[in-house]
KOLFIRO-174925 format. One record per residue (C-alpha): residue in three letters; chain; x, y, z. Coordinates in pm, whole numbers. Layout:
 residu chaine      x      y      z
    ALA      A      X      Y      Z
...
//
This chain:
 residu chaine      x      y      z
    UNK      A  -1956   1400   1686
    UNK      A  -2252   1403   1481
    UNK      A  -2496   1106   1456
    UNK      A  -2385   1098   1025
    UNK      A  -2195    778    881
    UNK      A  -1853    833    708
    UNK      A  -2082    872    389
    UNK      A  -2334   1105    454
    UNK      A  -2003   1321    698
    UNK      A  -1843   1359    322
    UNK      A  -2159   1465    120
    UNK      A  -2215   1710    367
    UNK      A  -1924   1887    322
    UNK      A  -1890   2224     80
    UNK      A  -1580   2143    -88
    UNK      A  -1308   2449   -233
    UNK      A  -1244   2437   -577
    UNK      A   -949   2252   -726
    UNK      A   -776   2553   -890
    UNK      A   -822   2727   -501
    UNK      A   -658   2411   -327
    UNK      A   -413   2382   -620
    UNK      A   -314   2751   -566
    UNK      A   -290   2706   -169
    UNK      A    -30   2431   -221
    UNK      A    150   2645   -518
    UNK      A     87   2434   -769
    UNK      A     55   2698  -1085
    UNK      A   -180   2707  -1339
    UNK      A    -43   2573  -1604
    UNK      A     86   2290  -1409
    UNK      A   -276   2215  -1298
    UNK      A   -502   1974  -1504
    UNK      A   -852   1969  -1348
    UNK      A  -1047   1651  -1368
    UNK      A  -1371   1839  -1307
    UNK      A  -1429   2127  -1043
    UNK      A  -1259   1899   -723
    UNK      A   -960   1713   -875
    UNK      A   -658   1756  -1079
    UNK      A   -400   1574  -1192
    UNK      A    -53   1779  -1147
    UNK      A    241   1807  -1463
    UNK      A    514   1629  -1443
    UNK      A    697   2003  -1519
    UNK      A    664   2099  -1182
    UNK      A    951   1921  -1101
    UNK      A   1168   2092  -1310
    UNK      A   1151   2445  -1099
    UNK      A   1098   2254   -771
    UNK      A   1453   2241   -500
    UNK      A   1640   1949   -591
    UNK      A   1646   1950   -147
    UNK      A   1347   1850     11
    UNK      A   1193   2137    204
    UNK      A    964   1953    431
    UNK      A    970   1689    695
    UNK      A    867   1280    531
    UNK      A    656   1142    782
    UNK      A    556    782    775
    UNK      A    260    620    921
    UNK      A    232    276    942
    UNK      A     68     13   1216
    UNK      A     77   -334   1443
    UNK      A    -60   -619   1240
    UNK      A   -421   -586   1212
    UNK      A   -748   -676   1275
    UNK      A   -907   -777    875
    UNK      A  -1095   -490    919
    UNK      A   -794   -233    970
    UNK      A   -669      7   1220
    UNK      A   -731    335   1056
    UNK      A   -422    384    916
    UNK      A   -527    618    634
    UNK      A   -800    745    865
    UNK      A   -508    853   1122
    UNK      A   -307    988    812
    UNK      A   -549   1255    716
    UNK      A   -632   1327   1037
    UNK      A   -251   1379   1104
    UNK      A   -232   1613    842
    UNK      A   -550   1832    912
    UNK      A   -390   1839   1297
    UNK      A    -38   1991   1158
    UNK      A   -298   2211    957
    UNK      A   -438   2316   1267
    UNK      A   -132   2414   1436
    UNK      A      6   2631   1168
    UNK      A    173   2422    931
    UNK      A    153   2352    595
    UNK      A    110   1982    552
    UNK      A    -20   1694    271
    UNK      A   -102   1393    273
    UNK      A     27   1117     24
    UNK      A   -196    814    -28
    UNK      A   -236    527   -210
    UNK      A   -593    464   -478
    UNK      A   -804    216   -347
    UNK      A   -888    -75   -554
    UNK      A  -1232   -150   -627
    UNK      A  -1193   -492   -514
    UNK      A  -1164   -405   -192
    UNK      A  -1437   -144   -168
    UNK      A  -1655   -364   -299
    UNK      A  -1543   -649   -111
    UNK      A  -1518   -678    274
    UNK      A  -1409   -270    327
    UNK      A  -1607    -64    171
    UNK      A  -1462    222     82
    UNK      A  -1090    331    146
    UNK      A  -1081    644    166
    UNK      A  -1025    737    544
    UNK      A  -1339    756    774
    UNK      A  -1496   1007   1020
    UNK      A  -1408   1351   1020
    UNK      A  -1058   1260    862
    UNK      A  -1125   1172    512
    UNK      A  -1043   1251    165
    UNK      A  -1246   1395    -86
    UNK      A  -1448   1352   -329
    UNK      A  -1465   1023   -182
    UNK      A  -1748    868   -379
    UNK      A  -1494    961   -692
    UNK      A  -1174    848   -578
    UNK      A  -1343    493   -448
    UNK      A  -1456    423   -796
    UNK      A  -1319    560  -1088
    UNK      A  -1128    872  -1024
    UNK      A   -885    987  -1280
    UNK      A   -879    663  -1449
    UNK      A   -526    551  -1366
    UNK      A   -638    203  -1241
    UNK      A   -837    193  -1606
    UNK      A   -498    238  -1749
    UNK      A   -259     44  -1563
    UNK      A   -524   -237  -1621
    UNK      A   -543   -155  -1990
    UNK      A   -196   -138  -2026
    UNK      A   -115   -463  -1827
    UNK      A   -367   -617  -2082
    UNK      A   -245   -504  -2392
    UNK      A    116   -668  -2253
    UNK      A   -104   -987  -2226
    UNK      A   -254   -931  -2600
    UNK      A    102   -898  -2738
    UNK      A    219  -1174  -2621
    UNK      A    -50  -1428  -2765
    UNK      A     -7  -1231  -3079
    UNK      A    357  -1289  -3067
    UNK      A    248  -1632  -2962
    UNK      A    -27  -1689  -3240
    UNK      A    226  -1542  -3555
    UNK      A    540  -1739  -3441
    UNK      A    747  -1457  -3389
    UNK      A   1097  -1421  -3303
    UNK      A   1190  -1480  -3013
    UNK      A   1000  -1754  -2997
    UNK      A    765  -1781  -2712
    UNK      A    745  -2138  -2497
    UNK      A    354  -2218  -2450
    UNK      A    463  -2323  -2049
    UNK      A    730  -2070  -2026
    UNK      A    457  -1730  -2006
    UNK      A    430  -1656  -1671
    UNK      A    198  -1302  -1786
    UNK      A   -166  -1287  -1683
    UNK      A   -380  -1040  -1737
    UNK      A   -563   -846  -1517
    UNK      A   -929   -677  -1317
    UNK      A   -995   -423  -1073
    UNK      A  -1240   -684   -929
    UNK      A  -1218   -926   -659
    UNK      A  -1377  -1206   -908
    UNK      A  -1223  -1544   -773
    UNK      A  -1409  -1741  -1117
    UNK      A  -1057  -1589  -1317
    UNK      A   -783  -1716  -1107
    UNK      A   -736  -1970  -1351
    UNK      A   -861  -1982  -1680
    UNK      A   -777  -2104  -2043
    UNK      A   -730  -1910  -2351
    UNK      A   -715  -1923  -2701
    UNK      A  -1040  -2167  -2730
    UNK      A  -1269  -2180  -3055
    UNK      A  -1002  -2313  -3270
    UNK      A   -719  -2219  -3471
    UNK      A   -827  -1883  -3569
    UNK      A   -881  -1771  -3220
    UNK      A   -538  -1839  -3070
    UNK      A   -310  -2117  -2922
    UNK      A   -475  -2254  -2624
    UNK      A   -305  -2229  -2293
    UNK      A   -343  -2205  -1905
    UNK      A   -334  -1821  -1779
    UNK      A   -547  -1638  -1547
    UNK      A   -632  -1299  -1403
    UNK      A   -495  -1107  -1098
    UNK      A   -664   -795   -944
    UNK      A   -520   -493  -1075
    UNK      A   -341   -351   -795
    UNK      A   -122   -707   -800
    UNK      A     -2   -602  -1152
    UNK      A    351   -541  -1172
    UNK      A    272   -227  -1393
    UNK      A    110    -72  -1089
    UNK      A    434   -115   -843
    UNK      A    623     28  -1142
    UNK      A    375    336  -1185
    UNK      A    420    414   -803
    UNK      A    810    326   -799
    UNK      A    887    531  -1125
    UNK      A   1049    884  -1155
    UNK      A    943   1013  -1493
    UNK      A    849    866  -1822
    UNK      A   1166    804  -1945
    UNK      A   1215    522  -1644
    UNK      A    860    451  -1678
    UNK      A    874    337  -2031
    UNK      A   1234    152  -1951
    UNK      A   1091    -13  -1636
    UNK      A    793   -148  -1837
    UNK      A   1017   -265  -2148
    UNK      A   1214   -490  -1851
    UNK      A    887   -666  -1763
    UNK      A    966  -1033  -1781
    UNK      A    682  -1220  -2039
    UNK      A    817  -1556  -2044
    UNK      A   1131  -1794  -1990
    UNK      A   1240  -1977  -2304
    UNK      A   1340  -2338  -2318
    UNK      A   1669  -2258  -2215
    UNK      A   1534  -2064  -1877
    UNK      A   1644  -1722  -2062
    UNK      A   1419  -1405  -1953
    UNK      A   1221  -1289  -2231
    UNK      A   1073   -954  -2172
    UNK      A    788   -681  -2255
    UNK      A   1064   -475  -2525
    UNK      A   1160   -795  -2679
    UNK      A    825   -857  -2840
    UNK      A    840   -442  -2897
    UNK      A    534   -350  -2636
    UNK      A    714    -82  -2372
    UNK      A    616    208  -2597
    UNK      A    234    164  -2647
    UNK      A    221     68  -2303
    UNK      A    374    365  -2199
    UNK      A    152    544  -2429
    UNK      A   -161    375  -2240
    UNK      A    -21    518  -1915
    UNK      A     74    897  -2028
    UNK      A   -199   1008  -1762
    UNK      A   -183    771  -1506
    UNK      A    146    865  -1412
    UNK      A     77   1235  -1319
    UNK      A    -47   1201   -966
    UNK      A   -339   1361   -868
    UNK      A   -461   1644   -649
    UNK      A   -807   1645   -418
    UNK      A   -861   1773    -37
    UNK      A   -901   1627    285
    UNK      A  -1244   1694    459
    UNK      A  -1100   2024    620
    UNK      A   -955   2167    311
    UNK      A   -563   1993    281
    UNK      A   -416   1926      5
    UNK      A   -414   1536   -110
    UNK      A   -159   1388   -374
    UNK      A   -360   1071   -445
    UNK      A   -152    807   -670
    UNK      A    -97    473   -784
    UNK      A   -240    155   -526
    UNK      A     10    -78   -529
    UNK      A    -78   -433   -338
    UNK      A     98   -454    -20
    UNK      A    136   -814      9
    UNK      A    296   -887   -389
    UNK      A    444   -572   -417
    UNK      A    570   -260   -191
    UNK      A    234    -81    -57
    UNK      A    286    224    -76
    UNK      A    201    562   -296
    UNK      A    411    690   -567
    UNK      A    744    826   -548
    UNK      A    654   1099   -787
    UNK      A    369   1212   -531
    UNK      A    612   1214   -270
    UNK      A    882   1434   -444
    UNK      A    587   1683   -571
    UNK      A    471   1703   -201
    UNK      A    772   1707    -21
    UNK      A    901   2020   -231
    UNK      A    561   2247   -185
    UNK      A    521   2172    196
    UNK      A    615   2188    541
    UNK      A    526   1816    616
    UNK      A    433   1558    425
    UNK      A    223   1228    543
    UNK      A    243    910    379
    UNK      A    124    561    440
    UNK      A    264    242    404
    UNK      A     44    -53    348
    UNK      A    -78   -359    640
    UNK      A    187   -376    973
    UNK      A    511   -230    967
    UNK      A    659   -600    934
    UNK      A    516   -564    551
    UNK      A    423   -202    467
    UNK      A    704    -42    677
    UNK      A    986   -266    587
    UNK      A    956   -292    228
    UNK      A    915    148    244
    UNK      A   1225    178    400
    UNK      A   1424   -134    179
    UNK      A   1248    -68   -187
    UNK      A   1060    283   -193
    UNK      A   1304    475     21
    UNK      A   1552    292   -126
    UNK      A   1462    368   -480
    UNK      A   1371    781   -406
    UNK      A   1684    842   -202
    UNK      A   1393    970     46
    UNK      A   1364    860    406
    UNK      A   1137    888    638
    UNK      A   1222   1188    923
    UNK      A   1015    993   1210
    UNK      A    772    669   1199
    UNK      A    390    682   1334
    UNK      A    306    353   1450
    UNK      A   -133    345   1468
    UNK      A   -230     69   1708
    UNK      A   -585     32   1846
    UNK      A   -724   -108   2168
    UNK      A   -909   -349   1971
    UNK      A   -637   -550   1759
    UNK      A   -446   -539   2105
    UNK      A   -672   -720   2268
    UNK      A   -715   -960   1976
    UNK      A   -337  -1025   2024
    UNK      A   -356  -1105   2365
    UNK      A   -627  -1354   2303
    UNK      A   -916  -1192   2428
    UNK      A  -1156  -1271   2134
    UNK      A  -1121  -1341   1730
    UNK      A  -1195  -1166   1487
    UNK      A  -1335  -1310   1154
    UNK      A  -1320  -1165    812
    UNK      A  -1686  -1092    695
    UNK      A  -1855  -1155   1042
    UNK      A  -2006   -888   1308
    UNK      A  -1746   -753   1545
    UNK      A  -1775   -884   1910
    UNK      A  -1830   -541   2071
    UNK      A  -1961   -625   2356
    UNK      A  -1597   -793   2466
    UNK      A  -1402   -571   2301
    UNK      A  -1558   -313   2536
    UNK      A  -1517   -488   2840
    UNK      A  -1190   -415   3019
    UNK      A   -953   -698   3026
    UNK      A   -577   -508   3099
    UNK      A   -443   -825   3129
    UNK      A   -534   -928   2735
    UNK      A   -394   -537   2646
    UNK      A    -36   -648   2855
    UNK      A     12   -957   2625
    UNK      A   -167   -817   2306
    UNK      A    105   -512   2347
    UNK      A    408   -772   2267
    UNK      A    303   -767   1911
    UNK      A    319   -354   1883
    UNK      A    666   -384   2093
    UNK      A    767   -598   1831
    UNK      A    705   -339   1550
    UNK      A    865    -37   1760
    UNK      A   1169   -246   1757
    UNK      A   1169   -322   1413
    UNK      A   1128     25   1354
    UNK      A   1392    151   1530
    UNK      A   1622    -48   1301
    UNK      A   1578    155   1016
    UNK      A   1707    431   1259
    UNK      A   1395    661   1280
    UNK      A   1208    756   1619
    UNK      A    878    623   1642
    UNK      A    508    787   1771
    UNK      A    282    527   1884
    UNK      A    -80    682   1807
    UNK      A   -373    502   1984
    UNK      A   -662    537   1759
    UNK      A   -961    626   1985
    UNK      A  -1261    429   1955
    UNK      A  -1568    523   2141
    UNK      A  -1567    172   2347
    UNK      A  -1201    186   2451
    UNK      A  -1180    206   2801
    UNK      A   -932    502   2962
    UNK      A   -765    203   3180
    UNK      A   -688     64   2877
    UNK      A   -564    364   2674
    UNK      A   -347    458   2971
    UNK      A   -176    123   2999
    UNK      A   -104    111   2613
    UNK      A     36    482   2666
    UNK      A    271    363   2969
    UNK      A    407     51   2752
    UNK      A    496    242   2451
    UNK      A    709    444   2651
    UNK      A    857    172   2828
    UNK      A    898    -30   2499
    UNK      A   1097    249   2347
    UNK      A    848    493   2137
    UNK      A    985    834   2146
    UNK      A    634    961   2245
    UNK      A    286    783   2260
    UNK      A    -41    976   2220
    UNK      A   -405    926   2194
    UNK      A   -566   1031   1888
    UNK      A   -916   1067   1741
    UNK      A   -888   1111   1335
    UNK      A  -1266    943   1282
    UNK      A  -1453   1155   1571
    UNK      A  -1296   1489   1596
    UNK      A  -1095   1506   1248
    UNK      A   -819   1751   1311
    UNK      A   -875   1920   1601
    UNK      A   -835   1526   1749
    UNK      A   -483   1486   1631
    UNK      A   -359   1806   1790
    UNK      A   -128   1575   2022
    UNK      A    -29   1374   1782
    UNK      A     88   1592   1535
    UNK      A    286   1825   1835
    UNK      A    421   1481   1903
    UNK      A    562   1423   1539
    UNK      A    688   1793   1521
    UNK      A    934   1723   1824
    UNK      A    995   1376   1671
    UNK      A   1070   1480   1337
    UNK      A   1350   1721   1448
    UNK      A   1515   1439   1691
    UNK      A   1811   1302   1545
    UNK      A   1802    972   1286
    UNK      A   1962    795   1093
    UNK      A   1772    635    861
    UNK      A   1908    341    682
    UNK      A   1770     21    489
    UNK      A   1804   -326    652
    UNK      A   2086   -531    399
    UNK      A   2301   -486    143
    UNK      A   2154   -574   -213
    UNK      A   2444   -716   -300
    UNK      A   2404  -1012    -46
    UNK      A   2268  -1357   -208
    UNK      A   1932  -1363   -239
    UNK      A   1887  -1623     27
    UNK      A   2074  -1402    294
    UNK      A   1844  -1099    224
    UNK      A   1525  -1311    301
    UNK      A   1715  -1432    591
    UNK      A   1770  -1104    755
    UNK      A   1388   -987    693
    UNK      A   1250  -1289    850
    UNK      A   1503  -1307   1147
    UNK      A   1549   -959   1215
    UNK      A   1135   -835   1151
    UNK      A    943  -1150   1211
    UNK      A   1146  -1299   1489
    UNK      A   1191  -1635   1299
    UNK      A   1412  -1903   1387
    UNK      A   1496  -1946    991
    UNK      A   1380  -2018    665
    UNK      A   1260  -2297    494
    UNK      A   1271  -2334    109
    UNK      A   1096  -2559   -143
    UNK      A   1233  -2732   -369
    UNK      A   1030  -2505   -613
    UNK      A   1173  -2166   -486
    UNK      A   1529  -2328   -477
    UNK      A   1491  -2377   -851
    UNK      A   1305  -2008   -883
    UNK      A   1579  -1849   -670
    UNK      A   1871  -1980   -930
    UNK      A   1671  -1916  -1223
    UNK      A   1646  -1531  -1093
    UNK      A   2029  -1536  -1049
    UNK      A   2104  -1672  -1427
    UNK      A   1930  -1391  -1532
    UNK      A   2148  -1135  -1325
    UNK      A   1883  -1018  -1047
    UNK      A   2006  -1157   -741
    UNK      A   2099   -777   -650
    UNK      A   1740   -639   -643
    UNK      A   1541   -561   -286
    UNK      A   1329   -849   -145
    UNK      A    950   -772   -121
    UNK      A    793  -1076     99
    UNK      A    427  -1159      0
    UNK      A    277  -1237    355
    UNK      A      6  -1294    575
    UNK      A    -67   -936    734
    UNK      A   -247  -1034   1053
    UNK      A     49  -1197   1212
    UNK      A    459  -1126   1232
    UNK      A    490  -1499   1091
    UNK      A    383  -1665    762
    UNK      A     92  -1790    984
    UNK      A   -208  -1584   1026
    UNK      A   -292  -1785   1387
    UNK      A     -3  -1688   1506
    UNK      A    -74  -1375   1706
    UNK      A    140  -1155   1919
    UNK      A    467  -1191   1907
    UNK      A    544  -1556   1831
    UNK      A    836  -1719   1897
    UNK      A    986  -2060   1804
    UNK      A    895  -2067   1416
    UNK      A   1074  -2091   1076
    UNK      A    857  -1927    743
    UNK      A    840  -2093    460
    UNK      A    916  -1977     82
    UNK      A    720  -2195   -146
    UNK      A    799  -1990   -471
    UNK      A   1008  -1666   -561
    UNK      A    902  -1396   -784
    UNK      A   1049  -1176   -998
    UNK      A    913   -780  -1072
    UNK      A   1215   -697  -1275
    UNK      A   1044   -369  -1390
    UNK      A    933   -255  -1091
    UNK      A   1321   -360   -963
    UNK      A   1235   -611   -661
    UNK      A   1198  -1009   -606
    UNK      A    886  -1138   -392
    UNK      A    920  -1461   -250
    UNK      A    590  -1639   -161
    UNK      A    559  -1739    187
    UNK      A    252  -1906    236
    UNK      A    -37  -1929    -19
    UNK      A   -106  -1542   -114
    UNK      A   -396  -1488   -338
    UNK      A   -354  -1214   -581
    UNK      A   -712  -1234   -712
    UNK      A   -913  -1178   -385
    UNK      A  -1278  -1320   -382
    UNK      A  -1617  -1190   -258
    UNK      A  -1661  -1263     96
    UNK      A  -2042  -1429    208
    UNK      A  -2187  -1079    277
    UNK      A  -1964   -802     -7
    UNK      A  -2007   -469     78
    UNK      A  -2159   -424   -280
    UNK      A  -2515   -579   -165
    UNK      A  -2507   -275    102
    UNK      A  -2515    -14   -201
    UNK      A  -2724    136   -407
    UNK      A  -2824    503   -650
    UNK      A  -3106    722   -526
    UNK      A  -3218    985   -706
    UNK      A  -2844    993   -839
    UNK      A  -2650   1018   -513
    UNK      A  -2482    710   -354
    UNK      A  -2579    531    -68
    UNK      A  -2378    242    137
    UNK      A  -2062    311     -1
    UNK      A  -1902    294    391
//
């Protein structure tokens, strides 16, 4: 490995030309819409001449519960798919469009690292294609409807304290959690409490990765609940007639788009769903594309497998008819350790790595409960599991051994070491020989419940069966949310639990594999257009803020290239 960053790795690279990666894949020309000379976005047509089978083998990578500064998840992903490249196979990778929020934020940029990323990365970390733009434009012309509808006294009638719409910002920007609107006086609107959520929180954007074509895309967004009358009825985006511009708004966004991994694989790059609020996870339309060009296909799933992992297999899977042929579980020495209480880690603050080098087997033993945990959880949904070790340059070989030796103990069909971020393909050679032989054991992949159970018993199962909880606690607020979303008719929709991600409870302290605990729901959502209920458990912010040190003050323009983007 070279002495470059993950920045200065990707501008060194000579990248192929769209049209040649496009052509590789078999993506034809006329299916092909090129976003400059190294991205694309791909027709919707394709479908039409693709099998109605899927060809290739689904693989899905997800990880423990991590550290807040991740365990290289989408790092591991690419580098997956540039190690099946390397052993003959035709393989892409589907991933999710990072949110500026975060790359500006405490990340940086989100786009794998290493010598396993995707690129251009410098494009897809800011702007891309412009399908954030849109979902955010569209999400905000929802939000101008209604205090139109509001302002002109419209039928139906819209209850000042009964909108439950906010608009939204591809921004972490914690000043517009709560705001007021409508001040300035009569001409300027009806004043009322609303606020802002980050853009990948917007309901629009589960719906854009959950859709199958604009025909559902335009009838998921016309089911968008705006408001609850007076009466607690469900008033929604296609009463106030605002599902076709919207849909309009996102004619582009909902082609996914093409770009390359750092060794020349093909990338299907679409929607960025949150994976707390909503599902975490890519688009379905990516997926089907994918799955009927290749041999494999490599997608991600958002946080742990307790979040990411669950709700793929219950909502995404669910809604694509698509499951997953074998699960990659990415742990790391370090979050292991920070399990088994060797140090803390604190968002925003310098890494201890010092102890993290220092071997301490007995902190990897008890830290290894919590990635037990998730191989168990996993093998519920009736998939074998890989448990890929994501090298780091400090982990000790003691260490990686012992991690290797549980795994196989706790149940992982195979366990591997692999190096995505120093050695890029030829580092995942193991691990992708070890998916191979997974992918062709036998499965049978299933969701967890039955959508027709009561709403209460589906949360119930999730929190006993993937968290280990005792039970659940309910407020008196999400008792009266809960029977509001039955009125309506939507008690049979899939559950998506918003959730700390650094623990298996609703309690980010807890670490490991806690035992002893109940969660509690304080409120329950409803995404009616993108077809699941969240309940709340804990207090989840869906407009992250700046932390003391953003990775923004680390960047700057020289001479027209970027710097400090990683």
């Amino acid at each position: 490995m070279t002495g470059l960053n993950s920045l200065e790795i990707a501008q060194s690279v000579e990248l192929k030309p769209i049209t040649q990666i496009a052509e590789e894949l078999g993506v034809k020309e006329d299916e092909l819409i090129p976003y400059g000379k190294y991205k694309a976005k791909i027709s919707l047509k394709i479908l039409e001449r693709l099998p109605k089978e899927r060809k290739a083998k689904y693989i899905l990578v997800t990880a423990m519960n991590p550290t807040p500064f991740g365990e290289g998840k989408t790092t591991t992903s690419i580098g997956l798919t540039q190690g099946l490249a390397k052993l003959g196979k035709k393989a892409v990778v589907t991933l999710r469009e990072p949110s500026m929020g975060p790359v500006f934020g405490i990340k940086g940029g989100g786009t794998g690292g290493g010598y396993s990323q995707v690129l251009p990365m410098e494009d897809i970390n800011l702007h891309f294609t412009g399908d954030i733009h849109a979902v955010t434009s569209s999400h905000n012309l929802l939000a101008a409807m209604i205090d139109n509808h509001l302002f002109r006294e419209k039928e139906p009638k819209l209850d000042v304290h009964g909108i439950v719409w906010k608009r939204v910002l591809d921004m972490n920007d914690r000043a517009l959690r709560n705001i007021i609107v409508g001040l300035g006086g009569p001409k300027n609107g009806i004043p009322r409490e609303t606020g802002f959520d980050i853009t990948a929180a917007s309901e629009i954007m589960a719906i854009l990765a959950l859709t199958t074509g604009y025909d559902d895309l335009e009838k998921r967004l016309g089911e968008i609940i705006i408001a609850y009358d007076k009466n607690n009825k469900a008033i929604h985006a296609r009463d106030i007639k605002a599902s076709g511009a919207m849909s309009v708004v996102m004619k582009d966004a909902i082609m996914p788009n093409l770009v390359q991994t750092l060794e020349g694989q093909p990338a299907l790059i679409h929607a960025g769903p949150f994976a707390n609020i909503a599902h975490g996870s890519s688009s379905i339309l990516a997926d089907k594309i994918a799955l009927g060009l290749a041999d494999y296909v490599v997608t991600e799933a958002g946080f742990g497998a307790d979040l990411g992992a669950e709700k793929f297999f219950n909502i995404k899977a669910r809604t694509s008819g698509i499951f997953p042929d074998a699960v990659v579980l990415v742990v790391s020495i370090r979050a292991i350790k920070m399990h088994g209480g060797a140090f803390k880690i604190t968002p925003g603050q310098k890494l201890p790595e010092d102890i993290i080098a220092k071997e301490d087997i007995e902190a990897v033993t008890k830290g290894f409960e919590n990635v037990k945990a998730h191989i168990d959880n996993l093998h519920k949904f009736g998939v074998p599991v890989v448990v890929v070790i994501n090298k780091r340059p400090t982990d000790n070989p003691s260490e990686l051994e012992t991690v290797l030796k549980l795994a196989i103990e706790a149940g992982a069909e195979k366990a591997v070491i692999g190096d995505p971020f120093g050695k890029g393909g030829e580092g995942m050679i193991e691990a992708a020989k070890a998916v191979i032989e997974a992918a062709e054991m036998p499965s049978n992949p299933k969701p967890l419940y039955d959508l027709k159970l009561p709403v209460e018993e589906k949360i119930e199962i999730i929190a006993k069966e993937i968290y280990g909880a005792d039970g659940v606690i309910y407020t008196s607020e999400a008792k009266k949310d809960i029977q509001l979303i039955k009125e309506n008719g939507y008690n049979d929709l899939p559950i998506c639990m918003a959730k700390t991600q650094y623990s298996l409870s609703d309690n980010p302290a807890l670490l490991g594999r806690p035992k002893g605990f109940k969660v509690t729901v304080s409120r329950v959502r409803l995404s009616a257009g993108a077809g699941f209920i969240y309940p709340l458990l804990g207090k989840m912010l869906t407009m992250p803020g700046l932390s003391y040190t953003p990775a923004a003050e680390n960047m700057k323009l020289e001479n027209g290239v970027i710097k400090g983007l990683y």
